[in-house]
C-alpha positions as CSV (number, residue, x, y, z in Angstrom):
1,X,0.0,0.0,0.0
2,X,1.1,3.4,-0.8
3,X,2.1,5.5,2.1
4,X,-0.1,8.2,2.6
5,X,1.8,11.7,2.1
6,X,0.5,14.1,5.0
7,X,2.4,17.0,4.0
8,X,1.1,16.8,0.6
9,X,-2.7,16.7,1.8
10,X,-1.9,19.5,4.3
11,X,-0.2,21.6,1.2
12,X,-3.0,20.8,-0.6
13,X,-5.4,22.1,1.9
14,X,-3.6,25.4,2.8
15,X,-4.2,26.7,-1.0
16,X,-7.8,25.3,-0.9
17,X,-8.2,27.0,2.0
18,X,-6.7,30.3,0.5
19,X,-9.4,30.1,-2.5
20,X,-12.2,29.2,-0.6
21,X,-11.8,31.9,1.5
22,X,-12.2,34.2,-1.0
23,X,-15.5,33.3,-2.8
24,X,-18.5,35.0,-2.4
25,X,-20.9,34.2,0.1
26,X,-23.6,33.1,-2.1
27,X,-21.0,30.2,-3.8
28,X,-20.5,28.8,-0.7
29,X,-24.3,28.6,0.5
30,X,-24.9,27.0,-3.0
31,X,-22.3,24.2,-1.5
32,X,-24.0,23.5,1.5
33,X,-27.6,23.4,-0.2
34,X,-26.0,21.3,-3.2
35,X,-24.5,18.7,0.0
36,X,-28.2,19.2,2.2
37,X,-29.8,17.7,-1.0
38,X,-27.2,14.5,-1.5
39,X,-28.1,13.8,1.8
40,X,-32.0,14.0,1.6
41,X,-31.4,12.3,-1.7
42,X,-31.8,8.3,-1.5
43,X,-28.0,6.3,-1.2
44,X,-27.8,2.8,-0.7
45,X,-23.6,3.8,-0.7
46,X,-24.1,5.7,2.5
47,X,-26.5,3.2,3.7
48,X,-24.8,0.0,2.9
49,X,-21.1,1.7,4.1
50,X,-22.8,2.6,7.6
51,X,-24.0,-1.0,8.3
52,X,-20.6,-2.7,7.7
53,X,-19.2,-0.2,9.9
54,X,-21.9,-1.1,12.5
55,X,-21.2,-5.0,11.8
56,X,-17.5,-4.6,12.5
57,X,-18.1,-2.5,15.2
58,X,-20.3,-4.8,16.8
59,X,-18.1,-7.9,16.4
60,X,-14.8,-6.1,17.8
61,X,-17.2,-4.8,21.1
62,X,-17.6,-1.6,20.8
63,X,-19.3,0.1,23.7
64,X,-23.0,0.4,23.0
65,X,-23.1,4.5,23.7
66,X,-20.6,4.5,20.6
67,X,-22.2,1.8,18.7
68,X,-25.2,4.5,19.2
69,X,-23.4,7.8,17.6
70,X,-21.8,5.4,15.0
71,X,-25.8,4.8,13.7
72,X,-26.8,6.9,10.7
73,X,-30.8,6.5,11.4
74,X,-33.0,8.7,8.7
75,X,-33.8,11.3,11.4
76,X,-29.8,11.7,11.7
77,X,-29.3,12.1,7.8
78,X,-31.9,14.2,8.1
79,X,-30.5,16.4,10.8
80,X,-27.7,16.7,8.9
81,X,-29.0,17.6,5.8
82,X,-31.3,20.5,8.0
83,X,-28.2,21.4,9.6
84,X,-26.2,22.2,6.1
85,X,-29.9,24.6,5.7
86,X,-29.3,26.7,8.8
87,X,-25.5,27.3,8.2
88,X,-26.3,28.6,4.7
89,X,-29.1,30.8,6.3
90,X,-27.1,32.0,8.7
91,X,-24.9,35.3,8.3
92,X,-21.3,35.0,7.0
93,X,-18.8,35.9,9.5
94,X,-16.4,36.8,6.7
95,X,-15.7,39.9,6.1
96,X,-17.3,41.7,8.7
97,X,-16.2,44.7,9.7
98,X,-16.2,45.5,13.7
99,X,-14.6,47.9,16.8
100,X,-14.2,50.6,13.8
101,X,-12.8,53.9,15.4
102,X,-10.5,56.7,14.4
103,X,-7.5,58.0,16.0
104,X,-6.9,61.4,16.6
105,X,-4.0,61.4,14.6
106,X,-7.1,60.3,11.4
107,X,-5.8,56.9,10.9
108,X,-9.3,54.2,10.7
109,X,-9.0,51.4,12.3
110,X,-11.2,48.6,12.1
111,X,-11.0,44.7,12.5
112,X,-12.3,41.9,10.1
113,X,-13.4,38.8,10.0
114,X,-11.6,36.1,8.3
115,X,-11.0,32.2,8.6
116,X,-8.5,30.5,11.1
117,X,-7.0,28.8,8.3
118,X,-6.4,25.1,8.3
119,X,-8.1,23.1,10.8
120,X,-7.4,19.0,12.0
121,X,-10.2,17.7,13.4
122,X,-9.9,14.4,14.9
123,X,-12.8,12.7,16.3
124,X,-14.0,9.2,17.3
125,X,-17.4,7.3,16.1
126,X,-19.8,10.1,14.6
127,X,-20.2,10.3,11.1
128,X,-23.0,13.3,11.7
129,X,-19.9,14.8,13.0
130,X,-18.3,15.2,9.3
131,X,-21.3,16.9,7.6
132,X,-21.3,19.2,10.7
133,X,-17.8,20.0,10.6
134,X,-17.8,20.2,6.7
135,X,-20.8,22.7,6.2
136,X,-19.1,24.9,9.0
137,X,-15.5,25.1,7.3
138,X,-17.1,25.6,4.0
139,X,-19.0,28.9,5.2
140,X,-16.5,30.3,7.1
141,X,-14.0,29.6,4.8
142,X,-11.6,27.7,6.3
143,X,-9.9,24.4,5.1
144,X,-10.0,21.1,7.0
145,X,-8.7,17.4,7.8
146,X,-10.5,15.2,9.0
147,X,-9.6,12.3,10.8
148,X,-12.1,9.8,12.1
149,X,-12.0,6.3,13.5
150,X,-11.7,3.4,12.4
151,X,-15.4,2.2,13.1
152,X,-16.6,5.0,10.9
153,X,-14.2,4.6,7.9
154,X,-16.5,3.7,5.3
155,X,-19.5,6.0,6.5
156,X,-17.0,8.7,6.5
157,X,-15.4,8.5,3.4
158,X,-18.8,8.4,1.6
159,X,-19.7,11.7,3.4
160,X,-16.5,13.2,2.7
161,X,-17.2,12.3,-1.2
162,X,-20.7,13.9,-1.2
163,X,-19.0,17.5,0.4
164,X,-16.3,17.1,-2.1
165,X,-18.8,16.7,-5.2
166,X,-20.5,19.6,-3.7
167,X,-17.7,21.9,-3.5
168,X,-16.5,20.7,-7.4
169,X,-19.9,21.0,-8.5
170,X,-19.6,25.1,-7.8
171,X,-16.5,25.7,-8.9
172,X,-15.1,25.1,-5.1
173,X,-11.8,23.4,-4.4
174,X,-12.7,20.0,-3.1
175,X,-9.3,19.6,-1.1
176,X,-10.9,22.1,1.4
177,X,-12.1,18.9,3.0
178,X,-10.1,16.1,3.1
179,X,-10.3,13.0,4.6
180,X,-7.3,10.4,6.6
181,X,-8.2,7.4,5.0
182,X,-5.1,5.4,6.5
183,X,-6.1,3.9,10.6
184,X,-2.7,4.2,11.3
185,X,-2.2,6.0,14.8
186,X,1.1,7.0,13.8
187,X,-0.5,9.2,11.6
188,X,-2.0,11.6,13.9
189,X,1.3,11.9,16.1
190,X,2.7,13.5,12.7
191,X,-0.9,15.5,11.8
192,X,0.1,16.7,15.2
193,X,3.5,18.0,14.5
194,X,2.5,20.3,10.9
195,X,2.6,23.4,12.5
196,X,3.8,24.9,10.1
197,X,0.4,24.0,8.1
198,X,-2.5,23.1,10.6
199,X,-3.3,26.4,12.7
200,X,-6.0,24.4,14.9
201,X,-6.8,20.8,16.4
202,X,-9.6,19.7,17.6
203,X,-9.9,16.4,19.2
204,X,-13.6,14.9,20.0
205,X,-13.3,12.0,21.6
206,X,-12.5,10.6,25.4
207,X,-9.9,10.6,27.3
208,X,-7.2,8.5,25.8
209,X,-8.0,10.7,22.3
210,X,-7.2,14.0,24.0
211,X,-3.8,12.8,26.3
212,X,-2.0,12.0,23.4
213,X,-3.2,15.6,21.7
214,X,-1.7,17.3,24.6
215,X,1.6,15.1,24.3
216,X,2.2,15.9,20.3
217,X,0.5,18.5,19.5
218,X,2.6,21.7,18.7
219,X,-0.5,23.9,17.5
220,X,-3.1,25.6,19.5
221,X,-6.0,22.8,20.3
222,X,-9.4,23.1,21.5
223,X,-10.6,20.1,22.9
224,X,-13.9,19.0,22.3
225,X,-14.9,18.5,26.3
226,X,-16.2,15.3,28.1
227,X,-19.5,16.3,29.9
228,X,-19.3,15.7,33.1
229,X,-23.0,17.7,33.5
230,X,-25.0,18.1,37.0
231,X,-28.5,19.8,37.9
232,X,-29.1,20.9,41.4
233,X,-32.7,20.4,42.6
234,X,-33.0,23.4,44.9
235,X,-35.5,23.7,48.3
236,X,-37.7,26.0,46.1
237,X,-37.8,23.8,42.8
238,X,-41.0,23.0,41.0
239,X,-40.7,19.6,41.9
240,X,-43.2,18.1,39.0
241,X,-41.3,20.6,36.7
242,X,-38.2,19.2,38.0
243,X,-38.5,15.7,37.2
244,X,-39.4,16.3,33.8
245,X,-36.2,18.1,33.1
246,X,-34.1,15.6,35.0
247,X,-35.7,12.9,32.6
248,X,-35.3,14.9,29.3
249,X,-31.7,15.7,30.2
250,X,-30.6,11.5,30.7
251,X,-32.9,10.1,28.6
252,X,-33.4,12.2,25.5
253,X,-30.3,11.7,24.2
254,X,-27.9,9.3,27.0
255,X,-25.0,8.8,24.6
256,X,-23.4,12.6,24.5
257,X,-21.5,14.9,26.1
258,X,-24.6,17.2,27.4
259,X,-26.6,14.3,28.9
260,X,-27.0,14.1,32.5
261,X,-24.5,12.1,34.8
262,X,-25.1,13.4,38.3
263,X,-28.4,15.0,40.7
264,X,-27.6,17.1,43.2
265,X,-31.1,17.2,45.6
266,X,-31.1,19.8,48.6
267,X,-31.9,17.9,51.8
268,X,-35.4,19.6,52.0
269,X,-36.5,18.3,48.6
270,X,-35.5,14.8,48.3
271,X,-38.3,13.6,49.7
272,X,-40.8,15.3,47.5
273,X,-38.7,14.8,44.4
274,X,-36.3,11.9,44.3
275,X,-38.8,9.3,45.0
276,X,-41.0,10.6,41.9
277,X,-37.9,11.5,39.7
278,X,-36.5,7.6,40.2
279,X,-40.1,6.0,39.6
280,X,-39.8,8.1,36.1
281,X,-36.1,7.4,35.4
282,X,-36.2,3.6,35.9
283,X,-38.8,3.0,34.3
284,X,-36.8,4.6,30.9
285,X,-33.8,1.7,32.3
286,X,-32.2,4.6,34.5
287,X,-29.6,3.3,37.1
288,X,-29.0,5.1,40.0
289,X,-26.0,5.2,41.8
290,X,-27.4,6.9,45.1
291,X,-25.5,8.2,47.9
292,X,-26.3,6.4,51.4
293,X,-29.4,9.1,52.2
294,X,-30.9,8.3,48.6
295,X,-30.3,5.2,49.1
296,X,-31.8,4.3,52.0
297,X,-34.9,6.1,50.7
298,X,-35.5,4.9,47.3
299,X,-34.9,1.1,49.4
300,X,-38.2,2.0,51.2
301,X,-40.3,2.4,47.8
302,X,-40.7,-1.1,47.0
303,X,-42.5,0.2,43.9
304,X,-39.3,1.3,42.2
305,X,-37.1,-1.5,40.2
306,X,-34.7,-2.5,43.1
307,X,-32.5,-3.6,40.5
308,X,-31.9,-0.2,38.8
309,X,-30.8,1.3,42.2
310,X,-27.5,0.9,43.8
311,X,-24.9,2.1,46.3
312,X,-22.6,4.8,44.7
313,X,-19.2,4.8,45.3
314,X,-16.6,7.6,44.6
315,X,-16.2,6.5,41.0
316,X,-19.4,7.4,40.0
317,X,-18.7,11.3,40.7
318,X,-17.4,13.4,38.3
319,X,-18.3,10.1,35.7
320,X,-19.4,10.7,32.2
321,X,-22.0,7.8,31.9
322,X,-22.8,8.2,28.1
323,X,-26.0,6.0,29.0
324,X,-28.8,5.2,31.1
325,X,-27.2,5.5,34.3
326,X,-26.4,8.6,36.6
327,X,-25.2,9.2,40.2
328,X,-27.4,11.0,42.8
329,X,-26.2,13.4,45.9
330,X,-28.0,14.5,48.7
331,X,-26.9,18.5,49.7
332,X,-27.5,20.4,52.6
333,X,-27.7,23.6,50.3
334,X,-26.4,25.7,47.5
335,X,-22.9,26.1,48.6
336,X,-22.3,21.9,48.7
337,X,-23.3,21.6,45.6
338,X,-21.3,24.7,43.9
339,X,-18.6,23.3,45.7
340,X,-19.7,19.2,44.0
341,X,-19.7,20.8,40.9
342,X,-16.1,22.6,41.1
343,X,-14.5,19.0,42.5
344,X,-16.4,17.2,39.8
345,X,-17.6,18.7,36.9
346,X,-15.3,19.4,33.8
347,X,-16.9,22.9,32.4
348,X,-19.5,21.6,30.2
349,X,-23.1,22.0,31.3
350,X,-24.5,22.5,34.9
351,X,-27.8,23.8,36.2
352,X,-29.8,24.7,39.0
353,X,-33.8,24.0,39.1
354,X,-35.1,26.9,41.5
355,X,-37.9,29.5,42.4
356,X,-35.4,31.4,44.6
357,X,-34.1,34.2,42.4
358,X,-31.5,34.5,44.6
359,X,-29.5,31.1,44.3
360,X,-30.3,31.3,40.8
361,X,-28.0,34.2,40.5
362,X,-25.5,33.0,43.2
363,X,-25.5,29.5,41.1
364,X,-24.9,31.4,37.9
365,X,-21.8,33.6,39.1
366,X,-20.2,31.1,41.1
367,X,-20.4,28.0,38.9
368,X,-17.7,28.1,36.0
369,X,-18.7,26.1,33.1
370,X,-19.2,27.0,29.4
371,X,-23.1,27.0,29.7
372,X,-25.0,27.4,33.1
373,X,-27.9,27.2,33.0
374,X,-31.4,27.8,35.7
375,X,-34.7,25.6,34.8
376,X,-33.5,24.3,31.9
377,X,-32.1,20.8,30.2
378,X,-28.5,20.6,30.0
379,X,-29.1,18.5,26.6
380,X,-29.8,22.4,24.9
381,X,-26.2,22.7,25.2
382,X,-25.7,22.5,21.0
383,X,-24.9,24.4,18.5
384,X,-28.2,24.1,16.1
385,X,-30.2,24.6,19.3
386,X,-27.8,27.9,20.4
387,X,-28.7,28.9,17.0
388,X,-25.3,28.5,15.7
389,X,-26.7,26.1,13.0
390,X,-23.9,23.6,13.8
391,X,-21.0,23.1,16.1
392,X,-17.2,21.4,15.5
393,X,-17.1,21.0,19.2
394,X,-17.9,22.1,22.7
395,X,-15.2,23.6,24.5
396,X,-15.0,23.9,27.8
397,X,-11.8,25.6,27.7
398,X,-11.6,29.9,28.5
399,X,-9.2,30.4,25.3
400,X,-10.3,32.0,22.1
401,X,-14.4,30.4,22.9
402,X,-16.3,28.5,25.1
403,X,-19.3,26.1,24.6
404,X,-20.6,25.3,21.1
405,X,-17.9,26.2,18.2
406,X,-20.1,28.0,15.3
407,X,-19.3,30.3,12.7
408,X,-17.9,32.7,14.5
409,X,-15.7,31.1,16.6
410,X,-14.2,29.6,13.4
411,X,-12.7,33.1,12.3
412,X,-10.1,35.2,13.6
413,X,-9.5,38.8,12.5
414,X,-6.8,41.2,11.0
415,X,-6.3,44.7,11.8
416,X,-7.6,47.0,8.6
417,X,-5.5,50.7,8.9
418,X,-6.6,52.9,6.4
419,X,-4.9,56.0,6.6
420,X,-3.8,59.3,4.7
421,X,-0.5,59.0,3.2
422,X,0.2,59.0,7.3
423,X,3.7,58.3,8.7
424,X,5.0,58.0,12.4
425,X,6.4,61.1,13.4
């Protein structure tokens, strides 16, 4: 087999980058409309490609919360067809003009949008992760490398062929998006070391994914965080309101980084809520990994599935589940759990549930995570439901953005002095 040539790709994607850049806005919404209908459009390819991925993953024991984001179900395709829509609608970043003034001296300064340049994104399991990524590169311009795993090889590379028709079929350079076709791991420790081509990593993935970023790369990285999310059920909660946003946030989607792993109940309230909240939770398949005080009082419900309820031990704190299973802590008031959440949380998505205006604003200065959020589901943490139309990633780091990475957060800006035949005196 031929080796693959990195340095070529990344040449290759620095001068698409460079043209793409420059089109006008229009040409690049036609792309993402032009990809939006491939991916209504029937494909047995696509489909066909996505089950043998599925089969191999299956047979080598992949986790079921990955087997999950490896499935491309119609209502995903879908999504990521509607998501290619709402980037197109959206504004273009690029060349905006903002933080105009003029000097006293009569030079204008102003800055302006443009693209980051090349990006490597390296990500494990989600193929609705490459039309995402793809659509938001193509509108703001910048280039990209995409390196997914090996479970999602074949899904990937027909998705990477359907944005690279779209780009050729409007004049676009299709090496804007490229794809690392070669598993080898090798490969990413020298994607990690182009510096000198790849201005941004991003890594999606656990743990293991984002040590090894932090050991090779030599680029800035944002890392795509792991959700370690918590709602605190406050004295004052709505407790019927309550339960139905502890449910959405574990069950509606169990498998990502913005689901629910841990419940935080104020003394006073657990036993109005927990009791109801647990009766709803297992019977979705929930465990609960309960402290010894929720413990001891979801034992006394014989009503509840015994089986889905169990002692937790320190393990299950600051644990990203990634399925039907969260942790549950007793409080004696706002101040535990702020301080739970800074021990255990990682700077995703927490929330308090309240009718005390007051620890609603104490929850929201203290706690320090990219969204915070009062009587709400942490699973809005997204960028299509920010109104970003997509997201590369969440980051839960303070550098250059936080949260959900849209359009926006893809760009940087240069300084635009336009002055009068001025020189420094």
């Amino acid at each position: 087999m031929e080796q693959l040539d990195l340095n070529d790709i990344g040449l290759r994607a620095r001068q698409a980058g460079r043209q793409l850049g420059l089109l006008k806005t229009g040409v690049r919404n036609a792309v993402l409309l032009r990809l939006a209908d491939a991916l209504e459009a029937p494909n047995p390819a696509l489909l066909a490609a996505n089950e043998a991925d599925l089969a191999d993953a299956r047979q080598s024991g992949l986790a079921p919360a990955l087997l999950d984001r490896l499935a491309l179900t119609p209502k995903r395709i879908h999504g990521m067809a509607e998501g290619c829509h709402d980037v197109a609608a959206l504004p273009d970043p690029l060349g905006q003009s903002f933080d105009a003034r003029t000097l006293p001296n009569g030079l204008r300064l102003a800055k302006r949008r443009v693209p980051l340049g090349v990006l490597a994104v390296i990500f494990e399991s989600r193929p609705n992760v490459t039309a995402e990524i793809g659509s938001l590169c193509i509108k703001t311009g910048n280039a990209v490398i995409l390196r997914g795993g090996k479970e999602s090889l074949r899904t990937n590379t027909v998705l990477v062929g359907l944005i690279r028709d779209a780009l050729q079929a409007h004049g676009a350079p299709a090496d804007a998006v490229q794809l690392i076709t070669d598993t080898d791991r090798a490969l990413v420790a020298q994607l990690l070391g182009m510096d000198d081509i790849i201005d941004l990593v991003i890594p999606r993935g656990g743990p293991g994914l984002q040590a090894m970023v932090r050991e090779y790369a030599r680029m800035p990285v944002i890392y795509g965080g792991i959700g370690v999310c918590h709602l605190y059920v406050d004295a004052s909660a709505d407790v019927a309101k309550s339960v139905e946003i502890v449910y959405n946030a574990k069950t509606q989607a169990p498998s990502v980084c913005n689901a629910l792993d841990t419940i935080l109940v104020h003394r006073a309230a657990l036993d109005a809520f927990l009791p109801r909240a647990a009766a709803r939770l297992t019977a979705s398949g929930v465990t609960l990994y309960c402290d010894a005080p929720s413990l001891a009082l979801l034992r006394a419900k014989p009503s509840l599935d015994q089986t889905l309820i169990a002692l937790a031990t320190a393990e299950h704190y600051g644990h990203e589940f990634l399925s039907l299973a969260l942790s549950v802590k007793v409080v004696d008031g706002l101040d535990e759990a702020i301080a739970h959440i800074a021990r255990y949380g990682t700077g995703h998505s927490d929330g308090i549930l309240t009718n005390d205006y007051a620890n609603a604003n104490a929850f929201l200065d203290q706690v320090d995570s990219a969204a915070v959020y009062v009587n709400a589901s942490t699973r809005f943490t997204d960028g299509g439901q920010f109104g970003l139309g997509a997201e590369v990633a969440i980051s839960t780091q303070r550098m250059h953005a936080r949260g959900p990475l849209g359009l926006v957060e893809l760009t940087t800006y240069k300084w635009i002095v336009q002055g009068d035949w001025h020189v420094r005196p």
